[in-house]
Every structure is written in C-alpha cells, then in structure tokens.
N, CA, C and O atoms as CSV, one atom per row, in Angstrom:
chain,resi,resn,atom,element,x,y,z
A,1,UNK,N,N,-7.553,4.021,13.214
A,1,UNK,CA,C,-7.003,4.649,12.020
A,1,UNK,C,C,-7.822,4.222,10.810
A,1,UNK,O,O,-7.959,3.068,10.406
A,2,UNK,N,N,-8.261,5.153,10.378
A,2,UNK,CA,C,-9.651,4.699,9.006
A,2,UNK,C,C,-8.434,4.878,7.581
A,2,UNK,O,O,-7.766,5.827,7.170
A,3,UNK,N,N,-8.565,3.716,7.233
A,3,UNK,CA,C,-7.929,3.471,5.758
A,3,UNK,C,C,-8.688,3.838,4.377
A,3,UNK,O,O,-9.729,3.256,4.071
A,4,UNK,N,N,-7.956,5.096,3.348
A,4,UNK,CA,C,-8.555,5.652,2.609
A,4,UNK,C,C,-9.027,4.369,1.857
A,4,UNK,O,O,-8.313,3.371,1.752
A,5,UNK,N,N,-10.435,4.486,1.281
A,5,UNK,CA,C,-11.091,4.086,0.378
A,5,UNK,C,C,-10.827,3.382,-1.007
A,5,UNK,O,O,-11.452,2.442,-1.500
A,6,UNK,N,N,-9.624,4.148,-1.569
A,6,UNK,CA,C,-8.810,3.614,-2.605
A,6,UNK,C,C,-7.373,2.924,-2.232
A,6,UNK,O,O,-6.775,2.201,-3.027
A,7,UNK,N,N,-7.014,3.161,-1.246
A,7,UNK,CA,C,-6.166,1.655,-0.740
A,7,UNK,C,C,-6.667,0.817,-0.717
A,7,UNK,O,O,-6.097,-0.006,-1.434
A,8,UNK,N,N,-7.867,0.278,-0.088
A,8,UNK,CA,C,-8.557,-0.903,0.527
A,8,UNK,C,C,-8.624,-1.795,-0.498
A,8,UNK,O,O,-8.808,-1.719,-1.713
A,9,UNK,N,N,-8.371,-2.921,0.535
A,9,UNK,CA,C,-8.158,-4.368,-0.420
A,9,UNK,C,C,-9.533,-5.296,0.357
A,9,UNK,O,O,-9.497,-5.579,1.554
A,10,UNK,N,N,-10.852,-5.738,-0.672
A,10,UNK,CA,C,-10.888,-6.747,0.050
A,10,UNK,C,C,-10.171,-8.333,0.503
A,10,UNK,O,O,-9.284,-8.755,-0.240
A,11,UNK,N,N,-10.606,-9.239,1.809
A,11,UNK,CA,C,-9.585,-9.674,2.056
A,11,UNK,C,C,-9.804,-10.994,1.132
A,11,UNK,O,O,-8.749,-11.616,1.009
A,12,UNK,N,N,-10.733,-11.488,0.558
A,12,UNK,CA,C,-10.595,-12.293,-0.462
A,12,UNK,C,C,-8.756,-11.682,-1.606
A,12,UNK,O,O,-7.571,-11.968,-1.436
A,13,UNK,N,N,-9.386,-10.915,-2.520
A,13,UNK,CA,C,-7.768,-10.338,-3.396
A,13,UNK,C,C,-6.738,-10.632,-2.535
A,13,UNK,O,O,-5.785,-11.250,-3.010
A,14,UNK,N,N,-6.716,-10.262,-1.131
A,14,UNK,CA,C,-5.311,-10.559,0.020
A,14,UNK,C,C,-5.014,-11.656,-0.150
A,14,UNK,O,O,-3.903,-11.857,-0.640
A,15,UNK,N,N,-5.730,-12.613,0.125
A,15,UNK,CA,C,-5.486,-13.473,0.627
A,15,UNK,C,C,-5.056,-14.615,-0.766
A,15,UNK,O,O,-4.094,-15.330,-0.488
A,16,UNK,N,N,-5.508,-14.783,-1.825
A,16,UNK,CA,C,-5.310,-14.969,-3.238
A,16,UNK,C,C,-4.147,-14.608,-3.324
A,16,UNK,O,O,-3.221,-15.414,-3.424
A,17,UNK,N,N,-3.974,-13.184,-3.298
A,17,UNK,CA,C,-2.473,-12.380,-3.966
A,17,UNK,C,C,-1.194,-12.922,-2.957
A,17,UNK,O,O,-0.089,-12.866,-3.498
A,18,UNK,N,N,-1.215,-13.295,-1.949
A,18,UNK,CA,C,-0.573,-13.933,-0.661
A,18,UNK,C,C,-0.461,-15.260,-0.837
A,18,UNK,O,O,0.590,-15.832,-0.549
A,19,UNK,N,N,-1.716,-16.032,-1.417
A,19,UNK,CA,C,-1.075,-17.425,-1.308
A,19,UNK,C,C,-0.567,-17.704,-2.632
A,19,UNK,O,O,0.025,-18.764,-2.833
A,20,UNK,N,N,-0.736,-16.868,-3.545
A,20,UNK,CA,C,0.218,-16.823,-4.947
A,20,UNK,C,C,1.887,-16.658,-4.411
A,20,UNK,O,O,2.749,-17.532,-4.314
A,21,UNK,N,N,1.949,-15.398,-4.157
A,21,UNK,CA,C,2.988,-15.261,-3.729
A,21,UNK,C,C,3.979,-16.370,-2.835
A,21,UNK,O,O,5.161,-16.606,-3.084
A,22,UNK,N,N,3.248,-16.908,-1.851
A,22,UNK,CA,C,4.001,-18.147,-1.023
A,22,UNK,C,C,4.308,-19.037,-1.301
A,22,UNK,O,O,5.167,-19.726,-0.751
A,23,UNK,N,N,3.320,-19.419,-2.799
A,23,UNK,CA,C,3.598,-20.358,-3.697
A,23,UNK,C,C,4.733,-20.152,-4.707
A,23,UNK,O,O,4.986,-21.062,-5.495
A,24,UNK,N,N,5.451,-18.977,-4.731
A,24,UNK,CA,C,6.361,-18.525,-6.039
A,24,UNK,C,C,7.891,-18.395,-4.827
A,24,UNK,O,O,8.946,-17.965,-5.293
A,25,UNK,N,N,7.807,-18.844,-3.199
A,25,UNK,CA,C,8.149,-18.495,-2.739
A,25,UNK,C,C,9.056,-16.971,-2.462
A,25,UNK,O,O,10.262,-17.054,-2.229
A,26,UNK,N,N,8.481,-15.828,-2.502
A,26,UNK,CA,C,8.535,-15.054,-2.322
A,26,UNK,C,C,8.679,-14.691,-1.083
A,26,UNK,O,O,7.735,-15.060,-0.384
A,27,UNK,N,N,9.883,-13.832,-0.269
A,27,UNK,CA,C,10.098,-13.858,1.397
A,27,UNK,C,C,9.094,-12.411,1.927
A,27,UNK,O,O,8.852,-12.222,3.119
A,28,UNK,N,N,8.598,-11.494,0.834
A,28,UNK,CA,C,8.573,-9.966,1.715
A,28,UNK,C,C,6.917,-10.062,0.052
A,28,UNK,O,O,7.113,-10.331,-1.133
A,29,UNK,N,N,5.777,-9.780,0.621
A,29,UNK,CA,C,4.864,-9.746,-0.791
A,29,UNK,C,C,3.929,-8.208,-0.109
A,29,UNK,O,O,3.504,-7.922,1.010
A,30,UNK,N,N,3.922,-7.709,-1.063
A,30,UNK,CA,C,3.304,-6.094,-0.482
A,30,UNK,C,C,1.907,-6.403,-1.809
A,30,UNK,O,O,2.217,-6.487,-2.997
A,31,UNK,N,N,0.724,-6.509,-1.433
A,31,UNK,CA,C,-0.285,-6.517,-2.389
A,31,UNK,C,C,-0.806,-5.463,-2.994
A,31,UNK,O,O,-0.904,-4.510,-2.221
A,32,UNK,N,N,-1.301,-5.185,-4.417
A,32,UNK,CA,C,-1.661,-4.184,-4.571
A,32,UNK,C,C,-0.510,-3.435,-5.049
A,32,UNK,O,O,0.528,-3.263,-4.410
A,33,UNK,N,N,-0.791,-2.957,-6.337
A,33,UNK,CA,C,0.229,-1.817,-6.932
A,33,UNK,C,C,0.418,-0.917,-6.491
A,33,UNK,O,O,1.519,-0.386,-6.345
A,34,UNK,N,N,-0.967,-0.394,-6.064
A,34,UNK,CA,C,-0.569,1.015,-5.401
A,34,UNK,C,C,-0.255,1.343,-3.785
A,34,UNK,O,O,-0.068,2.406,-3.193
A,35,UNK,N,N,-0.283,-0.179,-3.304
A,35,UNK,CA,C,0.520,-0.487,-1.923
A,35,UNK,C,C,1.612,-0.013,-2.359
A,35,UNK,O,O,2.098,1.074,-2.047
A,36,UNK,N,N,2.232,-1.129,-3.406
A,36,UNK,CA,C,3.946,-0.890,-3.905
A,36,UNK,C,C,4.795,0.234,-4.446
A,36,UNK,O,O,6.002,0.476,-4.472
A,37,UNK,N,N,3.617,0.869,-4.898
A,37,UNK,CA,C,4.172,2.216,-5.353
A,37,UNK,C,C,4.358,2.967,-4.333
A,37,UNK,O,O,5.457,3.496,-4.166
A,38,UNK,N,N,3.282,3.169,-3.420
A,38,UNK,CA,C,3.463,4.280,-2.815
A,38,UNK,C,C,4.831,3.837,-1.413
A,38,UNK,O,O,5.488,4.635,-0.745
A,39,UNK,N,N,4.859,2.249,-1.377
A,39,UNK,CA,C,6.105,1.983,-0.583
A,39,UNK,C,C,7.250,2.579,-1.471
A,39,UNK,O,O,7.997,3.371,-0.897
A,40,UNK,N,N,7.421,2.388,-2.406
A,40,UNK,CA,C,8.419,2.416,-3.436
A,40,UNK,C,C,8.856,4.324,-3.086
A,40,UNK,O,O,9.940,4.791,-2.736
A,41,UNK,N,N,7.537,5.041,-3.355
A,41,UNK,CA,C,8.320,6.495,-3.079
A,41,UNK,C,C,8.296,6.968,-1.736
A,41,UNK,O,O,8.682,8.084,-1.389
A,42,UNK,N,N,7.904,6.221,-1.107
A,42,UNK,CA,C,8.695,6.687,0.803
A,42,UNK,C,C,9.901,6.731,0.435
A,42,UNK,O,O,10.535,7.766,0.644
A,43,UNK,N,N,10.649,5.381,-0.339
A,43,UNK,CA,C,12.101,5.294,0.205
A,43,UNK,C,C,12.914,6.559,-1.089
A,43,UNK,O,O,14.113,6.465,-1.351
A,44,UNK,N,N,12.099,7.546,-1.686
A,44,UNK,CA,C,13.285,8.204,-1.793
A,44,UNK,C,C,12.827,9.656,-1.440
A,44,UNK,O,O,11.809,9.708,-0.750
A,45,UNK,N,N,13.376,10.788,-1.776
A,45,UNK,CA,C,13.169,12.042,-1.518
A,45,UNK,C,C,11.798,12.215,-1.079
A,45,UNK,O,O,11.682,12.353,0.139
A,46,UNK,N,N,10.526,12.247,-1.890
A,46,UNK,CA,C,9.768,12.143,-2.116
A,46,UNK,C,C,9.023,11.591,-1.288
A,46,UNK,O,O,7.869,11.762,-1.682
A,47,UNK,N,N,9.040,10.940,-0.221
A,47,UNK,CA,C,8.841,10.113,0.521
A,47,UNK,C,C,7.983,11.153,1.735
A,47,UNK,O,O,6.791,11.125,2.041
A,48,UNK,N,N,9.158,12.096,2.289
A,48,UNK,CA,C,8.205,12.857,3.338
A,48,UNK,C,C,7.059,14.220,2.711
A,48,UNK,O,O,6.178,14.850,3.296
A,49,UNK,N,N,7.562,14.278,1.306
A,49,UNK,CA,C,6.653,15.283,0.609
A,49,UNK,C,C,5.112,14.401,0.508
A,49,UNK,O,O,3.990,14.779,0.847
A,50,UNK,N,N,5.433,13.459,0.073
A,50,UNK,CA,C,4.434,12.510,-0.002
A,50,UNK,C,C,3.237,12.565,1.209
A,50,UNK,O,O,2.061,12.882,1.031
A,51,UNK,N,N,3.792,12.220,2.318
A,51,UNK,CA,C,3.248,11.615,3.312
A,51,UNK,C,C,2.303,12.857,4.071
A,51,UNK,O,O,1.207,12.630,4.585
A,52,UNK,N,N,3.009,14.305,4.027
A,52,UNK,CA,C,2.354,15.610,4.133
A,52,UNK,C,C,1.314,15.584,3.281
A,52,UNK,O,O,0.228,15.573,3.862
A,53,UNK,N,N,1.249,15.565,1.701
A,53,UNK,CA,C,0.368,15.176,1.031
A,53,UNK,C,C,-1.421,14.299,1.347
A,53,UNK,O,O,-2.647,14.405,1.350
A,54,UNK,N,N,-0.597,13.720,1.496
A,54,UNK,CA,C,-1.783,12.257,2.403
A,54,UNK,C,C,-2.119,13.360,3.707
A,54,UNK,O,O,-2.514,14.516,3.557
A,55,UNK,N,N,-1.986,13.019,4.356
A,55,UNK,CA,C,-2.035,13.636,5.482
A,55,UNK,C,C,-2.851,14.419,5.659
A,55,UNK,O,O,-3.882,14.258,6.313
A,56,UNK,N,N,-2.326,15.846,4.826
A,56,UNK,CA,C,-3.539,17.128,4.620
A,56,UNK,C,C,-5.211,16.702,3.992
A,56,UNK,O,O,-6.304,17.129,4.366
A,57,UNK,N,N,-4.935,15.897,3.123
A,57,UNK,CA,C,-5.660,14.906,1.928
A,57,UNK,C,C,-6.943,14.435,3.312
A,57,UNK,O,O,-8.057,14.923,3.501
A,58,UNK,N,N,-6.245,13.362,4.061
A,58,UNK,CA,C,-7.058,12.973,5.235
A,58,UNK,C,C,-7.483,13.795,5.911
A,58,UNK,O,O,-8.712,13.809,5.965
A,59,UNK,N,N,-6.992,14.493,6.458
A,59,UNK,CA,C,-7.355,15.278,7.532
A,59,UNK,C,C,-8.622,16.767,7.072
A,59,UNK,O,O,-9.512,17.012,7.886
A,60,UNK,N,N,-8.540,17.491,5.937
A,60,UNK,CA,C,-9.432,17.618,5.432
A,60,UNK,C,C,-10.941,17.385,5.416
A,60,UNK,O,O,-11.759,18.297,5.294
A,61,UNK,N,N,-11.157,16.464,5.510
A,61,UNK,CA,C,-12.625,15.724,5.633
A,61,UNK,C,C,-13.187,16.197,6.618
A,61,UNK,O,O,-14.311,15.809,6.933
C-alpha cells in the first residue's frame, strides 16, 4: 500500500513527536495534523464521502 506523499512523516518527526507525547503521558498520540484531521472527519458524516474522495484521488495515477 503506497502512502500519499503529503501524509508522509519522516521517522525522525515520529519518533520526536512520540517521545514528546510519552513524556506528557499521553495514552492514544496520532502525529501530524493532518493525520488528526483527517482521523477527526472519518468519525463524522463526512467520513465515507471523504474516503471515496482519496480513493478516486489514488487510484487515478
């Protein structure tokens, strides 16, 4: 599964943004804003409009 280009995190930022987080003890850390956002609109309506979106987006190429 090839991960779009503008998601990608290198794993240096991961791993930084992760041990911040473990340090603030934090139980659940999603890196990346636009990780969080786009978790954030799965969970409402928007969520399967979304994912069609992406999808066509990928598949395209």
């Amino acid at each position: 599964m090839d991960i779009s280009k503008g998601l990608w995190m290198n794993a240096e930022d991961v791993a930084r943004q992760s041990l911040a987080a473990l340090d603030s003890n934090r139980t659940v850390f999603i890196p990346c804003r636009k990780n969080r956002l786009l978790i954030g609109l799965s969970r409402t309506r928007l969520g399967p409009i979304l994912l069609r979106a992406l999808a066509k987006k990928r598949w395209k190429k």
